[in-house]
C-alpha positions in Angstrom: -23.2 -47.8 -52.0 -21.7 -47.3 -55.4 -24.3 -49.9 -57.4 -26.6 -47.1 -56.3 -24.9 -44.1 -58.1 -26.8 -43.6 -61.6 -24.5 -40.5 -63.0 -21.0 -40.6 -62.9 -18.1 -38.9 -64.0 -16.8 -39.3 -67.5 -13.9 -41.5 -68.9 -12.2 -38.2 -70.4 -12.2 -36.5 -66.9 -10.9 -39.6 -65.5 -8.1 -39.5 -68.4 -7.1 -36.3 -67.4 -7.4 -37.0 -64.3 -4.8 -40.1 -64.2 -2.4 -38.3 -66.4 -2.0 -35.2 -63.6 -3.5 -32.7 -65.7 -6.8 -31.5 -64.3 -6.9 -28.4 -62.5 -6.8 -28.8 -58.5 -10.6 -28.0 -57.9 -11.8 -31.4 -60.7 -9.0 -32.9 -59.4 -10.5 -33.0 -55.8 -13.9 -33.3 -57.4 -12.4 -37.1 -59.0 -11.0 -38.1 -55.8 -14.0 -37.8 -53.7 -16.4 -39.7 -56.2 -13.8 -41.8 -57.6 -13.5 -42.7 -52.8 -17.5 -43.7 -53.6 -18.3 -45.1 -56.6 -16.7 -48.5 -57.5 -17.3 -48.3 -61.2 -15.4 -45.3 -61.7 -12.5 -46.3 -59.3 -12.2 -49.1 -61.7 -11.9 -47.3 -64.6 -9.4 -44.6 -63.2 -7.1 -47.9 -62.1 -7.3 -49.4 -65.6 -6.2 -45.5 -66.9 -3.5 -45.6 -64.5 -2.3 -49.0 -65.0 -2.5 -48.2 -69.1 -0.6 -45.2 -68.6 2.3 -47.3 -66.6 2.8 -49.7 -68.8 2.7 -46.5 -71.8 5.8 -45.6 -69.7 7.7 -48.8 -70.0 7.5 -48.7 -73.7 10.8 -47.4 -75.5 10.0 -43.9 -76.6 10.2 -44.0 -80.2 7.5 -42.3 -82.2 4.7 -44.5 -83.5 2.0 -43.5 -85.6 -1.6 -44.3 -84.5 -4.2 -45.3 -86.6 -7.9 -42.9 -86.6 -9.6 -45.8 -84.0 -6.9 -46.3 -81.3 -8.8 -44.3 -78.4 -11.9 -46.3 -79.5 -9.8 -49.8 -79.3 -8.1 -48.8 -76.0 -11.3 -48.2 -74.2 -12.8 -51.3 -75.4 -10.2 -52.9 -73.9 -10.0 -51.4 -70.4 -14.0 -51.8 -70.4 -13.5 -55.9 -71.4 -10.9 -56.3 -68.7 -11.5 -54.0 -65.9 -9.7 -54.8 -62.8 -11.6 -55.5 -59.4 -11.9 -52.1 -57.5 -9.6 -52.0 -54.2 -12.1 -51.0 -50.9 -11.5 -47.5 -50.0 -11.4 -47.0 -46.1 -14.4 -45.6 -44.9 -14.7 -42.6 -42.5 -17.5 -41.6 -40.3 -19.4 -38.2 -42.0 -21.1 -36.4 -44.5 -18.1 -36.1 -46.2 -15.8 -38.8 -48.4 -12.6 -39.2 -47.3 -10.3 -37.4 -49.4 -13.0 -34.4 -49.0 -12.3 -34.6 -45.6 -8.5 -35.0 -46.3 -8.8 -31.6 -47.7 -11.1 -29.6 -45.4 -9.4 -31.2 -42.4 -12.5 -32.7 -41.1 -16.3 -32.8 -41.8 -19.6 -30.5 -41.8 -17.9 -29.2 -39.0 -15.0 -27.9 -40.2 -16.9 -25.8 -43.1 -17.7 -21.8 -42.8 -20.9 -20.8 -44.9 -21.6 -18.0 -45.9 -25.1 -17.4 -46.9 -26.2 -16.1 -50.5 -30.1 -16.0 -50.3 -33.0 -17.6 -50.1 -31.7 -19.8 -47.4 -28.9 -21.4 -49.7 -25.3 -21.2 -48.1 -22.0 -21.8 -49.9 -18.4 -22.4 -48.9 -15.5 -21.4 -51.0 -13.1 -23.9 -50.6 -9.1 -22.7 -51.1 -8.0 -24.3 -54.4 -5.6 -23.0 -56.5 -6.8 -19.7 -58.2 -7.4 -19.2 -61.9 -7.7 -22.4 -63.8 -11.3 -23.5 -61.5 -13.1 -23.2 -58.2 -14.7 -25.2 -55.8 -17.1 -24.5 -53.5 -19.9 -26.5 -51.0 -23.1 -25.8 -51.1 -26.0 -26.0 -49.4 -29.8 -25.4 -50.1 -32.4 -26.1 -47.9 -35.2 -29.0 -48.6 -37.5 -27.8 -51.1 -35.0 -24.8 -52.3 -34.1 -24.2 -55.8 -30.8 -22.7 -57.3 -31.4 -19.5 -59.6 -31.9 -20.3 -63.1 -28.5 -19.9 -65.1 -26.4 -21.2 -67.7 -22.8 -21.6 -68.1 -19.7 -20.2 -69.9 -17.8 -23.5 -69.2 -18.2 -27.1 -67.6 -19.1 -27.3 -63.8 -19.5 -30.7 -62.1 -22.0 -31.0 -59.0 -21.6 -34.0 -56.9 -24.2 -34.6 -54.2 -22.9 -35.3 -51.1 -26.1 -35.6 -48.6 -29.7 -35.4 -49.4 -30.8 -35.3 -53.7 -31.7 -33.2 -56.3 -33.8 -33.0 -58.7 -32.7 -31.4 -62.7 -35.7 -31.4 -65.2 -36.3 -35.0 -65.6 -33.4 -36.5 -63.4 -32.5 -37.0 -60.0 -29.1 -36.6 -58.5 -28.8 -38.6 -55.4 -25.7 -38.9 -53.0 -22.6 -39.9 -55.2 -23.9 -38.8 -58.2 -22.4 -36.5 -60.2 -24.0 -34.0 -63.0 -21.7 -32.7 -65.9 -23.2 -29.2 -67.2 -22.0 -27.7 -70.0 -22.4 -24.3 -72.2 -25.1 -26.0 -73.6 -27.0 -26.3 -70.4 -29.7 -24.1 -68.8 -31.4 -25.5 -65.3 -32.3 -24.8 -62.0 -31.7 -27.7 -60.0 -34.2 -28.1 -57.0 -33.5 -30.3 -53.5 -36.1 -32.8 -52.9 -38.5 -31.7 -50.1 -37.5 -34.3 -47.3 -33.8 -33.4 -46.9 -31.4 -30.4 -46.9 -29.3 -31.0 -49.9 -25.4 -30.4 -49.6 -23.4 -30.8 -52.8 -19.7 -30.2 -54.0 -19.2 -27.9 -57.3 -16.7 -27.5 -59.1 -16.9 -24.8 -62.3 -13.5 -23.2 -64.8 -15.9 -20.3 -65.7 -18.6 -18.0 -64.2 -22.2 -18.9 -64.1 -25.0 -16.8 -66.4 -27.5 -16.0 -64.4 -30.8 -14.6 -66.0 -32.5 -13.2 -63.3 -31.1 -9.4 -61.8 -30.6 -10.3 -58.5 -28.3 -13.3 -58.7 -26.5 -11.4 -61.9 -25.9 -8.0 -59.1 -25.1 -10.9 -56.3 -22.4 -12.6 -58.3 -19.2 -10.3 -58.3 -19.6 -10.8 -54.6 -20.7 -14.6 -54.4 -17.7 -15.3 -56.7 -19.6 -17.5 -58.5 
């Protein structure tokens, strides 16, 4: 499955992710992609096998030079271990997704927030990010917005379709302040998708903008 994922998540993220320090909401964003995509899962153990053998070093103080990040990755990406298999589990939903909902679709409550799209709040830990489920209906787009921080969406059943890119299951698309779109779902399939956001959305049209205080969003 995983030579088939064309976006993934980036090696920073996965940095942060190995050292403990992301938030819970990209933390359980990491785990489920990291439980389908091989090249990833690769990376994350090089990070975490980097980071054990940091810990084994005596801890005096020693200066780097301006390129060690740069030499560090090259290394992990020359001499990236073979990916353990992840036990698969019947479903729409990875494993440690699963894990966390305590079972599949379902064990998910939508709630619906127009134009046939549904979401599901999922119970992270408040105020550092949220994560939520989403579905939109073949053919449906999400409102037109920007952002005020970085939210990840992974797609988890069907695709979707950003400007000139497609986001298929497994993929992953990192959006930042920078970004304006209105993802659509391709037109054969119901599109479900895991997001994950540290900051509210900007909306440009009025009815998402009077929508969002409730949508939480």
């Amino acid at each position: 499955m995983s030579e088939e994922i064309q976006h993934h998540i980036s090696d920073d993220i996965l940095m942060a992710y190995s050292a403990g320090v992301l938030p819970e909401a990209f933390s359980l964003m990491v785990a489920t992609h990291v439980s389908m995509c091989d090249v990833c899962r690769a990376k994350l153990e090089s990070y975490d096998a980097l980071g054990g053998a940091v810990l084994d070093v005596p801890s005096d103080a020693v200066a780097m030079s301006d390129d060690s990040l740069a030499a560090t990755l090259a290394m992990i990406n020359g001499a990236a271990p073979e990916p353990k298999p992840v036990p698969h589990r019947s479903g729409v939903f990875p494993r440690p997704l699963q894990d966390y909902l305590g079972g599949d679709l379902d064990a998910v409550k939508w709630r619906p927030v127009g134009m046939g799209v549904k979401q599901a709040i999922l119970p992270t830990e408040k105020g550092a990010a949220s994560a939520r489920l989403l579905f939109i209906p073949a053919g449906a787009a999400v409102p037109d917005h920007g952002h005020n921080g970085l939210e990840m969406t992974m797609v988890l059943k069907g695709a979707f379709s950003d400007g000139d890119e497609r986001f298929a299951r497994g993929d992953v698309e990192i959006a930042t302040e920078d970004h304006q779109h209105m993802p659509v779902a391709d037109i054969s399939e119901d599109c479900i998708c895991l997001a994950v956001t540290d900051a509210r959305l900007k909306f440009n049209s009025l009815l998402p903008k009077l929508a969002q205080p409730f949508l939480r969003i």
